[in-house]
KEZA-647725 format. One line per 4 residues: number of its first residue (from 0); for each residue y, x, z of C-alpha. Coordinates in pm, whole numbers, plus 50000, padded with zeros to 5 digits. Each point is the difference from the previous one (the first is absolute). Layout:
# KEZA-647725
NUM = Y:X:Z ~ ...
# end
This chain:
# KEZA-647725
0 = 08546:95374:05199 ~ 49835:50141:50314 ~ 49795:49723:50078 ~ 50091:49895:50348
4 = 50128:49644:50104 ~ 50031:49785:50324 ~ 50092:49657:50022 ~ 50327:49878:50204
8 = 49757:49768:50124 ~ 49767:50217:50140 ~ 50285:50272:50107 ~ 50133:49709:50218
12 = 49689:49893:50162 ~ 49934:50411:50110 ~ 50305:50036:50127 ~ 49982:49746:50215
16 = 49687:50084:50189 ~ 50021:50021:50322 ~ 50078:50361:50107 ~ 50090:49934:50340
20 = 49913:49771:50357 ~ 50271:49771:50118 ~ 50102:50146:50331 ~ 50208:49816:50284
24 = 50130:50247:50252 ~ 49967:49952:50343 ~ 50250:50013:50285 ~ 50273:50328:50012
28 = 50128:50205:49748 ~ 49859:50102:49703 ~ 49972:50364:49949 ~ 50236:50167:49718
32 = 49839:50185:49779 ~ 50091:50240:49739 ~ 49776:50129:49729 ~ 49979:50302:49818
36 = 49704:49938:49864 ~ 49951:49739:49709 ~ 49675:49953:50108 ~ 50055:49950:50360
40 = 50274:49770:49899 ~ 49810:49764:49879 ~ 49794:49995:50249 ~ 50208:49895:50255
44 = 50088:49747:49740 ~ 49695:49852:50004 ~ 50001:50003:50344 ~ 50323:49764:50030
48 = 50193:50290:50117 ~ 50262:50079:49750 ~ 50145:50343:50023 ~ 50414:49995:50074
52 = 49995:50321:49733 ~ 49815:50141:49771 ~ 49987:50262:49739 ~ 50068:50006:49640
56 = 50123:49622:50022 ~ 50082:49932:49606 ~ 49654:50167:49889 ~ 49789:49859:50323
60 = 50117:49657:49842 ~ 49863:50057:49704 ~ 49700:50094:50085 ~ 49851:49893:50314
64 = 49803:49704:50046 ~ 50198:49915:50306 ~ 50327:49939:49943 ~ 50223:50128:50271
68 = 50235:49734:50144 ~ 50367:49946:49948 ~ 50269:50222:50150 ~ 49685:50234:50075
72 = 50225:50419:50034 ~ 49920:50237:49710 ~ 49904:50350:50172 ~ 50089:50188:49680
76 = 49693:50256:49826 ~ 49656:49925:50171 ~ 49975:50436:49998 ~ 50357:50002:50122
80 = 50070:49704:50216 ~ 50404:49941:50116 ~ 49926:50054:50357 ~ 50349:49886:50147
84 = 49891:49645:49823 ~ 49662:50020:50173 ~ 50244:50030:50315 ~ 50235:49754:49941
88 = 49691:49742:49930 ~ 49838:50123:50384 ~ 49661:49922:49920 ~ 49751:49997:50272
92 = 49736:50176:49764 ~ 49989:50179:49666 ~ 49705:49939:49774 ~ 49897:50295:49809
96 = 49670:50152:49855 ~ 49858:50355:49915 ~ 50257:50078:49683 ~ 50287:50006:50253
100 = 49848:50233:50299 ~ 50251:50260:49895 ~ 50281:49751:50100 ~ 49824:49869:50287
104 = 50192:50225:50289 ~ 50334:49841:49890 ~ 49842:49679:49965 ~ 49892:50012:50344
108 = 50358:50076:50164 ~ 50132:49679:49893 ~ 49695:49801:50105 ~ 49615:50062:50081
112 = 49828:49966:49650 ~ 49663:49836:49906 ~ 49850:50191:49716 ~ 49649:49986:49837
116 = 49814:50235:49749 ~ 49958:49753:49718 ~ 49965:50129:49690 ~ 49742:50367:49992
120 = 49884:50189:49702 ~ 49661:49869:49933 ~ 50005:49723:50293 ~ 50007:49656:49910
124 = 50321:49859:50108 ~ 49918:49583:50035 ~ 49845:50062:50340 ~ 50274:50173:50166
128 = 50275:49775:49891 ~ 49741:49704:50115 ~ 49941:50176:50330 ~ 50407:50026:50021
132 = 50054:49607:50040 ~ 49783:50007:50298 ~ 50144:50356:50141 ~ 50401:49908:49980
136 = 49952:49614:50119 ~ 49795:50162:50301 ~ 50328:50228:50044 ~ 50233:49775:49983
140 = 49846:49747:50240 ~ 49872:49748:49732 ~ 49653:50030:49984 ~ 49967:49660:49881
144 = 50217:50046:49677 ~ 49742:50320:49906 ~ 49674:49818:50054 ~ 50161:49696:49740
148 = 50156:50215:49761 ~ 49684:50215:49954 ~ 49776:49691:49952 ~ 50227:49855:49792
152 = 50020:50295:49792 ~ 49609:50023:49980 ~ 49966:49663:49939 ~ 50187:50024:49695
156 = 49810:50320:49889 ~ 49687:49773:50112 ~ 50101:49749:49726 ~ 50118:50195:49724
160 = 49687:50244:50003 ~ 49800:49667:49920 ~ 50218:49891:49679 ~ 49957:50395:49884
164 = 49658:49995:49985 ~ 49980:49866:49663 ~ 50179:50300:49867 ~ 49799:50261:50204
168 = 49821:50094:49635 ~ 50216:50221:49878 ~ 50147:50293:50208 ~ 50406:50009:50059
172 = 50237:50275:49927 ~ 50394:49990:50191 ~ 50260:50187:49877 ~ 50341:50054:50030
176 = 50176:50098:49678 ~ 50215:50278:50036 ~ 50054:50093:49657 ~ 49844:49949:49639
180 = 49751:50259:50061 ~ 49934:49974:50368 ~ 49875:49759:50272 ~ 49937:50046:50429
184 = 49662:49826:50039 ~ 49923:49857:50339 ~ 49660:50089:50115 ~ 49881:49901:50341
188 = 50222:50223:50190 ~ 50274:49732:49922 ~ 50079:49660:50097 ~ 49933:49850:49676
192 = 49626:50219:49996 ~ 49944:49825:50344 ~ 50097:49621:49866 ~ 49782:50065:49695
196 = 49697:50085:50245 ~ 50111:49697:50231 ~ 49939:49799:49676 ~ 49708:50134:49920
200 = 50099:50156:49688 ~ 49905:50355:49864 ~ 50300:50213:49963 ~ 49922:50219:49708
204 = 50218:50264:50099 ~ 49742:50202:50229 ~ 50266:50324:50072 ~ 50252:49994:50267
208 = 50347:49899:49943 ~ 50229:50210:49890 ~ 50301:49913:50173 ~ 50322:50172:49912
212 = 50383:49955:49860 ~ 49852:50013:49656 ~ 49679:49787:49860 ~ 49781:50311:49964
216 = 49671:49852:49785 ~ 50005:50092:49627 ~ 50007:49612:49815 ~ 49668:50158:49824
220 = 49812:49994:50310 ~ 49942:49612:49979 ~ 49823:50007:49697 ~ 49736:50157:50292
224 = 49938:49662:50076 ~ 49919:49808:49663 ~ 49844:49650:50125 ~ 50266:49973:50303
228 = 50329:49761:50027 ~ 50323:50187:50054 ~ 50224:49833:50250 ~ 50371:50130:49975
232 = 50143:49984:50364 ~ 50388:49893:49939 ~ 50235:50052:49754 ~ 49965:50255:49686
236 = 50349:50266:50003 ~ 50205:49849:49747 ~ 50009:50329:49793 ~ 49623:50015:49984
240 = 49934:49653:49908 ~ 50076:50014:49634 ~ 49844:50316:49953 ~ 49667:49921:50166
244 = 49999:49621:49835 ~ 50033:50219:49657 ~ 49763:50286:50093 ~ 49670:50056:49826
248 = 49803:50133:50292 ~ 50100:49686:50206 ~ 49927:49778:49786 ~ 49655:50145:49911
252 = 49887:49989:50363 ~ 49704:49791:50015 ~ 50136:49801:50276 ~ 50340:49925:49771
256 = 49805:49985:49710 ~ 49825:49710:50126 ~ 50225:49799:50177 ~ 49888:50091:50351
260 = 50360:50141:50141 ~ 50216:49774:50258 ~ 50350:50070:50150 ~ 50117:49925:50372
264 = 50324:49970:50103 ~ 50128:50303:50199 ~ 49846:49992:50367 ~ 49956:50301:50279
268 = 49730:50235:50001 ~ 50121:50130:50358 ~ 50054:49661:50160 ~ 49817:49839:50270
272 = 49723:49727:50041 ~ 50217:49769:49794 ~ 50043:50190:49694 ~ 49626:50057:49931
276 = 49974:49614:50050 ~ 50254:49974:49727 ~ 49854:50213:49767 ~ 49725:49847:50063
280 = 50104:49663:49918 ~ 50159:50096:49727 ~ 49727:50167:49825 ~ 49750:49751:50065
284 = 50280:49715:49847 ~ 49994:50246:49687 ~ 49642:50042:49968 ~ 49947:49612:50002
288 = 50252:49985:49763 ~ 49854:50241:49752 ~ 49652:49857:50039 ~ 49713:50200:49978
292 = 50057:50207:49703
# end
């Protein structure tokens, strides 16, 4: 057993929090906008401005906390976008972000491109992808939709940090699993670091995160944090999850050995405003759930 549960009940209610303002558009045409960015996707999203296209449709589904809308263009490999398809969809602006600077100059041929450094080794990323609401309904002439979305969205933070203060006694560690003997643990260079501190929670993972292909933290390293809960951020790799159910230093963590371990579904550690609401959500729904043990 690893220890973790979360009620259908509760998994319902966090996902439907609102994540976004209700926007009605005003007179002319709304811009089309494609996004390279998953991020920047969802902003727009919760702006009321669906993107035409997008990257990585199939996964971006899966994962975002703002569904893209039907008959919405897949652009193909976020890295590697199919620029003919960007073409064909004639979007009036491309949404992009700091990862994709190196594709920015062929971006910018098809149409002028809107791109924000979100996500900075040792910057914490919740402010920027706030700030971004406000910054791309200001360029797209709906200053209106910004100013909602972003007190919606604080709002929401507003009233969740209040239900999480009865679990504030106990620090939190997030992971990602990537394999039975290692983790990526968000500190507060992430977006899940920066929802934790929104909460008011203590993150117990004080280092930077180590982002990367591969989960790069040694498993061993959370027995660093003995009185702590363990929060697993999405779904455990089939072929680990045996093995690490089975495996003795797992199971003799502290924070396994007594009881204190919940598992999220899969979310998006590089989306926008609405993702860190999410995750947010979600782990406060779990925490509730678990009690106060």
């Amino acid at each position: 057993m690893l220890g973790f549960a979360m009620t259908r009940r509760r998994l319902l209610a966090a996902g439907g929090c609102s994540l976004a303002a209700s926007v009605v558009l005003g007179a002319g045409r709304a811009p089309r906008l494609a996004a390279i960015d998953w991020a920047m996707f969802e902003t727009a999203q919760a702006l009321g401005h669906a993107p035409v296209a997008a990257a990585e449709l199939i996964r971006l589904r899966r994962e975002t906390a703002l569904p893209p809308a039907p008959g919405t263009v897949d652009l193909g490999l976020r890295g590697a976008p199919n620029l003919e398809a960007l073409s064909l969809v004639a979007p009036d602006l491309v949404l992009s972000s700091n990862y994709y600077g190196f594709i920015e100059a062929q971006l910018s041929r098809i149409a002028p491109v809107f791109s924000r450094d979100l996500f900075l080794p040792g910057e914490a990323p919740l402010p920027r992808v706030e700030a971004a609401l406000t910054a791309l309904a200001e360029r797209i002439g709906d200053p209106v939709a910004g100013q909602g979305a972003l007190a919606a969205h604080l709002a929401a933070f507003e009233a969740l940090a209040t239900r999480a203060r009865a679990f504030a006694n106990r620090p939190l560690c997030v992971v990602e699993i990537g394999d039975a003997q290692h983790v990526r643990a968000f500190g507060a260079d992430s977006l899940y670091g920066g929802a934790l501190d929104r909460l008011g929670l203590v993150n117990a993972w004080r280092e930077v995160t180590r982002f990367g292909f591969n989960a790069p933290v040694p498993l061993a390293r959370l027995a660093d944090f003995p009185e702590a809960r363990i929060v697993i951020a999405g779904k455990i790799p089939v072929a680990a999850r045996r093995d690490i159910a089975r495996g003795a230093l797992w199971n003799a963590l502290p924070a396994v050995a007594g009881g204190r371990v919940i598992q999220l579904p899969n979310g998006n550690p590089f989306g926008g405003a609405a993702s860190a609401q999410r995750f947010a959500a979600q782990l406060v729904a779990a925490l509730e759930d678990e009690g106060t043990a």
